[in-house]
C-alpha positions as CSV (number, residue, x, y, z in Angstrom):
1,X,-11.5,-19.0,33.3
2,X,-12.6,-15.9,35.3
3,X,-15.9,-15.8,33.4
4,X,-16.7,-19.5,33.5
5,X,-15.5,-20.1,37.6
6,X,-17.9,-17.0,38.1
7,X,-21.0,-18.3,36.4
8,X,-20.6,-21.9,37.7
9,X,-19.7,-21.0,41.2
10,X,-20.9,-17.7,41.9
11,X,-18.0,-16.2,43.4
12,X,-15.1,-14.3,42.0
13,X,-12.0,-16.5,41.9
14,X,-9.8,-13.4,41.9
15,X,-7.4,-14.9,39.1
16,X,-3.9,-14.2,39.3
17,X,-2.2,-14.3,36.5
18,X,1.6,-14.5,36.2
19,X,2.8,-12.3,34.1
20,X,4.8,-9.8,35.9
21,X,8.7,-10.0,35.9
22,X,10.3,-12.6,37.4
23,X,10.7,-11.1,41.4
24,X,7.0,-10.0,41.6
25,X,6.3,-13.6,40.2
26,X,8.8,-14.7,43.4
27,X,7.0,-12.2,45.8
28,X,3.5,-14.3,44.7
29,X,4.5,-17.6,45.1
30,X,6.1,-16.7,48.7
31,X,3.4,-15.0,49.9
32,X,-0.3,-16.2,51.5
33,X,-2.7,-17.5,49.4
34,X,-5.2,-15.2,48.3
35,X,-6.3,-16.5,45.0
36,X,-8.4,-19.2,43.7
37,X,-6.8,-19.7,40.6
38,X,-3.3,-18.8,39.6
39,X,-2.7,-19.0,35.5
40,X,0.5,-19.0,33.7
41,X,2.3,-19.4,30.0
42,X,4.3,-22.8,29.5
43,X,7.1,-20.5,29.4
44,X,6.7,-19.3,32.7
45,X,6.7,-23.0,34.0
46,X,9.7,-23.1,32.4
47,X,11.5,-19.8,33.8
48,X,10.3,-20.4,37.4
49,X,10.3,-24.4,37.8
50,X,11.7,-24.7,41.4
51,X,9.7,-21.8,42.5
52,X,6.5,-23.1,41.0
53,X,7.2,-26.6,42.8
54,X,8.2,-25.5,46.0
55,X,4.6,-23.1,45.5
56,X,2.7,-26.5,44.3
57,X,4.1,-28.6,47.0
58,X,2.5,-26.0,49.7
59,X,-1.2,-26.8,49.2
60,X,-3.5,-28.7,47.1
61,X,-3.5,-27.9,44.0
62,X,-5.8,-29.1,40.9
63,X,-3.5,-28.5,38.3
64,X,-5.2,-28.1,34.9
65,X,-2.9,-28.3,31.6
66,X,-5.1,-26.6,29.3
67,X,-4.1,-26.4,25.3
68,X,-2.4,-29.3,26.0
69,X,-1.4,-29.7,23.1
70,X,1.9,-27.7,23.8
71,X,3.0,-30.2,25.7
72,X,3.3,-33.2,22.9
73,X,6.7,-33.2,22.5
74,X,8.5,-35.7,23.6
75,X,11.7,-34.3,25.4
76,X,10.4,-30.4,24.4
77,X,11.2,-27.4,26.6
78,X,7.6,-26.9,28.0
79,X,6.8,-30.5,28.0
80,X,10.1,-31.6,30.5
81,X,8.8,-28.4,32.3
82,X,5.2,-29.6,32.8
83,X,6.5,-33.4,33.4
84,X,8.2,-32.1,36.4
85,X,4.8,-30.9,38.0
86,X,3.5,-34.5,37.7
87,X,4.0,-36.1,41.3
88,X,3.0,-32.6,43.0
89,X,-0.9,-33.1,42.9
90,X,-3.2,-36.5,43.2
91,X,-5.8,-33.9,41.1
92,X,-4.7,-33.3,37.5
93,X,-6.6,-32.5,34.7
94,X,-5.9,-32.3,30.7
95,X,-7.6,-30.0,28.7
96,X,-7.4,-30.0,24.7
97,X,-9.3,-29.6,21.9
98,X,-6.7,-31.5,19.4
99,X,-4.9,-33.6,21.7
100,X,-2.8,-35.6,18.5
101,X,-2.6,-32.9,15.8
102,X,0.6,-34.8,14.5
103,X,0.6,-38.8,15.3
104,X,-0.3,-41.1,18.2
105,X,2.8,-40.0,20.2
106,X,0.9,-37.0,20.9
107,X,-0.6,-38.6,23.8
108,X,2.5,-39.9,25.7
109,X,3.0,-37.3,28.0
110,X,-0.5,-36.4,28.6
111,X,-0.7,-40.3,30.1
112,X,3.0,-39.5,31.5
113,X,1.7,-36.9,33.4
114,X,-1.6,-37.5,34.8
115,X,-0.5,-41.3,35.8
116,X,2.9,-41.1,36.4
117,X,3.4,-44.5,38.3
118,X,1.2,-46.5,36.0
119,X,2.4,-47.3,32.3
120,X,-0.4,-46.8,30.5
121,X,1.1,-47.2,27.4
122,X,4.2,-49.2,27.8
123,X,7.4,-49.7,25.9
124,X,6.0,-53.0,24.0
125,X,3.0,-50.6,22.9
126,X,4.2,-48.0,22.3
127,X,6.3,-50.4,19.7
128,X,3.5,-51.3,18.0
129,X,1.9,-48.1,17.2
130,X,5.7,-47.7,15.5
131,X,5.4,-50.7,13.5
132,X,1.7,-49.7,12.9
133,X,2.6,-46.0,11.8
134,X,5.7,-47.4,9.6
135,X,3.2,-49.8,7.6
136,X,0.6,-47.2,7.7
137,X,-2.0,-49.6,9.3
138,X,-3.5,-45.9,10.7
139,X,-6.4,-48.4,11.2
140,X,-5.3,-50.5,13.8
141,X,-2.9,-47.7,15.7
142,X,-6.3,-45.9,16.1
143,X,-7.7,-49.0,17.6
144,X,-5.0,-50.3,20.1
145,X,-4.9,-46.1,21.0
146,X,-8.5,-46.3,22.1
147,X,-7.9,-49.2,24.2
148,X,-5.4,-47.6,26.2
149,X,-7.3,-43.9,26.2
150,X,-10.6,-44.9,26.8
151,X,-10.9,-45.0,30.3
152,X,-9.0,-42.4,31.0
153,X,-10.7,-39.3,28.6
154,X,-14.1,-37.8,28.1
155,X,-14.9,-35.4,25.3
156,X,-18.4,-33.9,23.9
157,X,-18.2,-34.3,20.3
158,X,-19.3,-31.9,17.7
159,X,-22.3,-34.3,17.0
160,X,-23.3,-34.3,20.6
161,X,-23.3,-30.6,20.4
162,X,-25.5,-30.8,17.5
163,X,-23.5,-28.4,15.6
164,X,-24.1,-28.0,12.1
165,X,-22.1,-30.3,9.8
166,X,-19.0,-27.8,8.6
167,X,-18.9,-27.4,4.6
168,X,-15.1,-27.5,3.3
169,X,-15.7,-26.2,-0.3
170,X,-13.5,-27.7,-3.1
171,X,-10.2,-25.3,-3.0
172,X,-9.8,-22.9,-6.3
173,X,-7.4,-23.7,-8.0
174,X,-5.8,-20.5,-9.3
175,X,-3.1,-20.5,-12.3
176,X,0.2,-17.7,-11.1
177,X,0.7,-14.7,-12.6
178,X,3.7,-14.5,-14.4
179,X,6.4,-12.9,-12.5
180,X,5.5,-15.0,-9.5
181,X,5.2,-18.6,-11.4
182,X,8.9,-17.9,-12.9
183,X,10.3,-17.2,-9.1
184,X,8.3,-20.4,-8.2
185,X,9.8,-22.2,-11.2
186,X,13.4,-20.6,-10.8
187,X,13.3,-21.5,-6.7
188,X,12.1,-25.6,-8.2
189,X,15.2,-26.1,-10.4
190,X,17.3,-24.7,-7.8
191,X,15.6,-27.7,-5.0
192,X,16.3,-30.1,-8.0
193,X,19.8,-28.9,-8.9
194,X,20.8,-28.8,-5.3
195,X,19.2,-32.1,-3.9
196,X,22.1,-34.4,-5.3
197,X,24.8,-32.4,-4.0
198,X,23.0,-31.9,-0.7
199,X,22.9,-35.9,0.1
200,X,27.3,-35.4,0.2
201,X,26.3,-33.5,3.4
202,X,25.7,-34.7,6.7
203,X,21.7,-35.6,7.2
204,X,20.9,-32.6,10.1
205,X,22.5,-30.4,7.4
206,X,20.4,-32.0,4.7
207,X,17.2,-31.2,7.0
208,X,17.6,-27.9,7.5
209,X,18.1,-26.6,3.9
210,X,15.0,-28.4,2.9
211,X,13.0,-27.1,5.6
212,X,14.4,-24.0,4.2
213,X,13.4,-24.3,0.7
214,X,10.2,-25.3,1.5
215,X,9.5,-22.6,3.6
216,X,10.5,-20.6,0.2
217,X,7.7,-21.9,-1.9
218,X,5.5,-21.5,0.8
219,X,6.9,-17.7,1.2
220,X,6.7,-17.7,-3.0
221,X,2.6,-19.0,-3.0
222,X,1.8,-16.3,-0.2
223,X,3.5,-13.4,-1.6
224,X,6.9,-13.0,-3.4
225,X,7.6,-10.5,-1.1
226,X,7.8,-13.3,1.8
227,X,10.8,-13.9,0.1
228,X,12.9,-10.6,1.4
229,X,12.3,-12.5,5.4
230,X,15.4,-14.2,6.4
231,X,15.1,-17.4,7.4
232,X,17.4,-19.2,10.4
233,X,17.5,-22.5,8.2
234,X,19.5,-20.9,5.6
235,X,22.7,-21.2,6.8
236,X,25.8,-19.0,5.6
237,X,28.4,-22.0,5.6
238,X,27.4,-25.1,3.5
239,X,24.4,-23.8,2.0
240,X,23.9,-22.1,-1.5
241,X,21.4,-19.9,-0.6
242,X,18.4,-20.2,-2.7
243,X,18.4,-16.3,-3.7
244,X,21.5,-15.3,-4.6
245,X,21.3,-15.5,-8.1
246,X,21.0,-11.7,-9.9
247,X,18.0,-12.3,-11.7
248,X,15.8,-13.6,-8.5
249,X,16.7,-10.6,-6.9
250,X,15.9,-8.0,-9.1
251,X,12.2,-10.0,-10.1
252,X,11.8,-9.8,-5.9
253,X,13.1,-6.5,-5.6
254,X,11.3,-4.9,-8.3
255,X,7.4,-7.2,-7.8
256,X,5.1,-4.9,-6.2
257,X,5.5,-2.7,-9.5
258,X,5.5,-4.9,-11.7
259,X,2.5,-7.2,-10.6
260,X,0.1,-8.5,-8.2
261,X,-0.4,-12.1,-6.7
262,X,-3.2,-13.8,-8.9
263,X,-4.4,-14.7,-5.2
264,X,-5.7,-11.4,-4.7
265,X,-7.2,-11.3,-7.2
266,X,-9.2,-14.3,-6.5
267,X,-9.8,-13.5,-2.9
268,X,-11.1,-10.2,-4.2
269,X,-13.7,-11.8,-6.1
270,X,-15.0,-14.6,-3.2
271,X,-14.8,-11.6,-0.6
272,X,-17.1,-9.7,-2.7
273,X,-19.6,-12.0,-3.2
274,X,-19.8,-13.2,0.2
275,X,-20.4,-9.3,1.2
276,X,-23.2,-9.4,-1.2
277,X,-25.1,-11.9,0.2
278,X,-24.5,-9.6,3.6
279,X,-22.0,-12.5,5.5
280,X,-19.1,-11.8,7.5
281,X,-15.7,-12.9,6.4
282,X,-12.3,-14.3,8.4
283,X,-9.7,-14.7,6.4
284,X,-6.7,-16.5,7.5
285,X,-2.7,-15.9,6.5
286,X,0.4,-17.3,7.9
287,X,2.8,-14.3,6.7
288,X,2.9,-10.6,8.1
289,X,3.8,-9.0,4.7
290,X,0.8,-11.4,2.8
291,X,-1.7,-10.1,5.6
292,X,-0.7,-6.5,5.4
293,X,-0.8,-6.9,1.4
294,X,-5.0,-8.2,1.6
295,X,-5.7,-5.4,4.2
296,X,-4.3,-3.0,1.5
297,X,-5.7,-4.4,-1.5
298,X,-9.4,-5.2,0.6
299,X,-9.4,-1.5,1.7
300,X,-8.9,-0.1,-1.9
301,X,-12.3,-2.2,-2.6
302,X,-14.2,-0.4,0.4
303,X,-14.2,-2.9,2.2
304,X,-13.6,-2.5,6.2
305,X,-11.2,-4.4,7.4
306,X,-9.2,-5.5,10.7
307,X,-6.5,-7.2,11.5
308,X,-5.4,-9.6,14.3
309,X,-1.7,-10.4,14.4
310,X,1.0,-11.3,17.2
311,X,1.3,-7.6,17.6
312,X,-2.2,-6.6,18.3
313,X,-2.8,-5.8,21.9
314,X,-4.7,-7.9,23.6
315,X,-7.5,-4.7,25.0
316,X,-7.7,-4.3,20.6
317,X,-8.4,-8.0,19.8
318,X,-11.4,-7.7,22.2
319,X,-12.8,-4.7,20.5
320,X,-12.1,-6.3,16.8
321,X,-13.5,-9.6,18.1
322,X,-16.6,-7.7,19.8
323,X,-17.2,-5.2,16.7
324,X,-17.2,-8.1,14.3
325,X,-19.4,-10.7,16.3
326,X,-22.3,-7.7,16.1
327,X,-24.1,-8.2,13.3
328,X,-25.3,-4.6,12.8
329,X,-21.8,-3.8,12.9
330,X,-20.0,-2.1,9.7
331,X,-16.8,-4.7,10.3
332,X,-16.8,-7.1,7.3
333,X,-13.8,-8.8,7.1
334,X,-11.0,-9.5,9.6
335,X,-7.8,-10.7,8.4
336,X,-5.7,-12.8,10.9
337,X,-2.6,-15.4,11.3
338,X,-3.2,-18.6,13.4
339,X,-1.0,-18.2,15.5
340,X,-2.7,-15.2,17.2
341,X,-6.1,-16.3,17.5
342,X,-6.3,-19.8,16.9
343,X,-7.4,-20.3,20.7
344,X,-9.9,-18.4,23.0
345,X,-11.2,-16.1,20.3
346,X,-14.9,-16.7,19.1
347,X,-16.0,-15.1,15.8
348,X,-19.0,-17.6,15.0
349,X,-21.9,-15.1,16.3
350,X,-22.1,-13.3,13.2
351,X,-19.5,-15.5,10.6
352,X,-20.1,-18.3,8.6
353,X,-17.4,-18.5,6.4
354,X,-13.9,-18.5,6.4
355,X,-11.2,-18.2,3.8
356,X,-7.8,-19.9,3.6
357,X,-5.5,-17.7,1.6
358,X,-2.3,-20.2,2.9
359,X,-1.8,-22.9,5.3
360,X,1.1,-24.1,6.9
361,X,2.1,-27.6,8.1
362,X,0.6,-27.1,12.0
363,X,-2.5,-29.3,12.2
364,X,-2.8,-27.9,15.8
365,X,-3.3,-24.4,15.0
366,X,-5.5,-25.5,11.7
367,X,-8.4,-27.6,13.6
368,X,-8.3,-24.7,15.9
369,X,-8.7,-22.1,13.6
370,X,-11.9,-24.1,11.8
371,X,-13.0,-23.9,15.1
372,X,-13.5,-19.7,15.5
373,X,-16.6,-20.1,13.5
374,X,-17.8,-22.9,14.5
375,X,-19.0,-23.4,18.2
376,X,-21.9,-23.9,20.7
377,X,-23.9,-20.7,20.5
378,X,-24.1,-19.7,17.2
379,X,-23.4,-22.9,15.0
380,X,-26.0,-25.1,15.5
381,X,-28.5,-23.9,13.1
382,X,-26.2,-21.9,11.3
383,X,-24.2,-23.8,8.5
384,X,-20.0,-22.7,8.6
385,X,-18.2,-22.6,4.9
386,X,-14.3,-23.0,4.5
387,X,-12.9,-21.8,1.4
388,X,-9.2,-22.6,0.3
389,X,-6.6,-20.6,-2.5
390,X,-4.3,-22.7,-4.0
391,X,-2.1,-22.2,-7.0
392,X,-1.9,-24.6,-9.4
393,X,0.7,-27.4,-9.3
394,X,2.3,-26.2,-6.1
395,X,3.3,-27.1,-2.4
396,X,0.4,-25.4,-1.4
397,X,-1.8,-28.5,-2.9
398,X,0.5,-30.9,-0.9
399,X,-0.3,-28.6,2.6
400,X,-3.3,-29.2,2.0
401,X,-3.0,-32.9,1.7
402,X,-0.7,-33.4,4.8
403,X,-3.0,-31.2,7.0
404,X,-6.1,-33.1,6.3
405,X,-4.4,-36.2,6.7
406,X,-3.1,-35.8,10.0
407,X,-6.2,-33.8,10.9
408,X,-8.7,-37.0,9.6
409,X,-6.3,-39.6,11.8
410,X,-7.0,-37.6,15.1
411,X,-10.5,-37.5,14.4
412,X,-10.9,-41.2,13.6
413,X,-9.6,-41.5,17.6
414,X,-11.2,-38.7,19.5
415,X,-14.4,-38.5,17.8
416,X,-14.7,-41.8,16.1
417,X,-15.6,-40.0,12.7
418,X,-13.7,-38.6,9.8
419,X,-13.2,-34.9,9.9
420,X,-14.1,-35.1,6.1
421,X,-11.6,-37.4,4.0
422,X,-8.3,-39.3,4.0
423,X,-5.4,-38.5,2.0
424,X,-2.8,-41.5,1.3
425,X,0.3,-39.2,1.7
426,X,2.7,-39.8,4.6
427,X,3.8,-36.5,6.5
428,X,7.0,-37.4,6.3
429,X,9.8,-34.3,5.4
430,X,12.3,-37.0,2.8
431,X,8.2,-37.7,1.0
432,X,7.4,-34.4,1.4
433,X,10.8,-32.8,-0.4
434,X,10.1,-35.8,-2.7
435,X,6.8,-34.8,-4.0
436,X,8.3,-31.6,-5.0
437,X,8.7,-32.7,-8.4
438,X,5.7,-30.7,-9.5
């Protein structure tokens, strides 16, 4: 924001940014203005509400929402939050680059907000999007959303950008090692044995433990060693926790010297070949214990490596981010999880391809990660390569699936083109527990 406010208007905006503890955040917003833009974390809206709208209620503001996106949720913490900012400014702006990563309801309180005494979307609408979802008539929900949207949103598409068409190669299909296919096998028969008793239990119940044995494949098709995280979902009255039996613990216990993810293995080979052909890799990993195993195993090949996780400072993300955008630079790989990076951090000036090693369910963070590689000043002549590992008949195949399919819908509305292709599945949790008869 700095950067941009400078080069547009020639002047430094002095940026404030709250971040200090709560009474120096007070002292701020009771004190004279003396900043041009003030910047906080949804969080903060949330912890300091009446201060912020007795603050906002002072001057005129133009409040800008940027990564809106964090604000879909109907009824969500932030969201109510930001709602309650909505009649303190006539000059509100939304900012998002994936303003419906999950279904059309994304936009409710984007309208809610800016346009708070017009429906633009109203109840009998907003109906028949429902009936429209239900039926899967994507088609026409798209259609009647544009109607009500258009007037009201501008975006510069990729095309107008005249960035270079992305390339989503086919994914490999890798067949498990041993150890790790019979903990995925054992985990299966468990989901299977378990389902029929788990419908005698009351439905929020029901959701939770299959949220939680999902998130145990996915852990299993990272790294069995994901498997040692506790997870909240798996409750100690009412569930039979998925690894208590004897067996499954000792395989977990006893992996690392026994065997190696056939993953790695793969990723070592597509890494290599990449860093023959002199290119730049970013590979991308939703678990801590998966991204510390490929910085390991990546290191032992000579390859140099960093890392960008929640718990890399902020100061260190700029010099990773600077090192590996230099293209004389000796960096040739970075390793990093979504959820740290998947905004505000470019790595296309000197990286063309990137590697998914897993995916989870967040279509949000996804279409922002594809996006580190592939932006205005660098990617317009330069073509961008995504590369997927997934293991034979598992739930990382049907990841895959949901992720494109919720990513293609949003694209069909805010760019009026497919993001690639369509995939029939609904992303619904009951289908997706379903499909888990692999």
């Amino acid at each position: 924001w700095k950067t941009e406010f400078q080069l547009n208007l020639n002047r430094d905006p002095k940026l404030k940014i709250l971040d200090e503890n709560k009474v120096k955040r007070k002292l701020i917003y009771e004190n004279f203005l003396s900043n041009e833009i003030y910047a906080c974390h949804f969080q903060t809206v949330v912890n300091d509400l009446d201060l912020l709208k007795q603050f906002l209620s002072n001057k005129k503001f133009l409040i800008v929402i940027d990564e809106a996106h964090n604000i879909k949720k109907v009824g969500g913490l932030w969201s109510n939050a930001i709602l309650n900012l909505k009649n303190l400014s006539k000059y509100k702006v939304i900012l998002t680059g994936t303003p419906m990563p999950q279904d059309f309801k994304d936009f409710y309180n984007y309208l809610d907000f800016l346009y708070p005494e017009n429906k633009i979307i109203n109840s009998h609408e907003k109906a028949q999007i429902e009936v429209f979802m239900d039926n899967k008539n994507f088609d026409q929900a798209a259609t009647l959303i544009n109607s009500k949207i258009y007037p009201f949103y501008t975006r510069v598409t990729k095309k107008e950008l005249r960035l270079s068409k992305p390339n989503f190669q086919k994914p490999y299909l890798i067949k498990m090692n041993p150890i790790e296919k019979k903990i995925h096998d054992a985990i299966i028969t468990k989901i299977k044995f378990y389902s029929k008793q788990d419908y005698l239990k009351n439905i929020d119940l029901i959701q939770k433990i299959q949220r939680a044995r999902i998130i145990r494949l996915r852990q299993t098709c990272s790294y069995v060693m994901n498997l040692t995280t506790a997870i909240p979902h798996e409750l100690s009255n009412g569930d039979e926790n998925l690894l208590n039996d004897e067996d499954l613990i000792n395989l977990i216990s006893s992996y690392d010297f026994k065997e190696k993810p056939a993953k790695i293995s793969k990723l070592k080979q597509v890494v290599s070949k990449l860093i023959e052909k002199n290119q730049k890799i970013l590979v991308w990993a939703t678990h801590l214990k998966t991204i510390n195993l490929i910085q390991n195993q990546l290191k032992s090949e000579g390859i140099n490596i960093s890392t960008i996780t929640g718990k890399t400072k902020l100061e260190d993300r700029e010099l990773i981010k600077d090192k590996f955008n230099d293209k004389s630079s000796d960096l040739e790989v970075i390793v990093a999880i979504p959820q740290a990076c998947s905004e505000s951090i470019s790595l296309h000036k000197a990286c063309h391809h990137a590697i998914y090693y897993d995916m989870n369910y967040n279509t949000s963070e996804f279409l922002q990660s594809l996006d580190r590689i592939h932006r205005v000043g660098g990617s317009e002549l330069n073509p961008v390569f995504y590369h997927f590992l997934h293991y034979e008949n598992s739930i990382d195949i049907k990841i895959y699936e949901r992720v494109f399919e919720k990513a293609d819908r949003q694209m069909q509305v805010i760019e009026g083109d497919n993001l690639t292709f369509s995939h029939p599945n609904s992303d619904n949790m009951d289908d997706l527990y379903s499909d888990l008869n692999l």
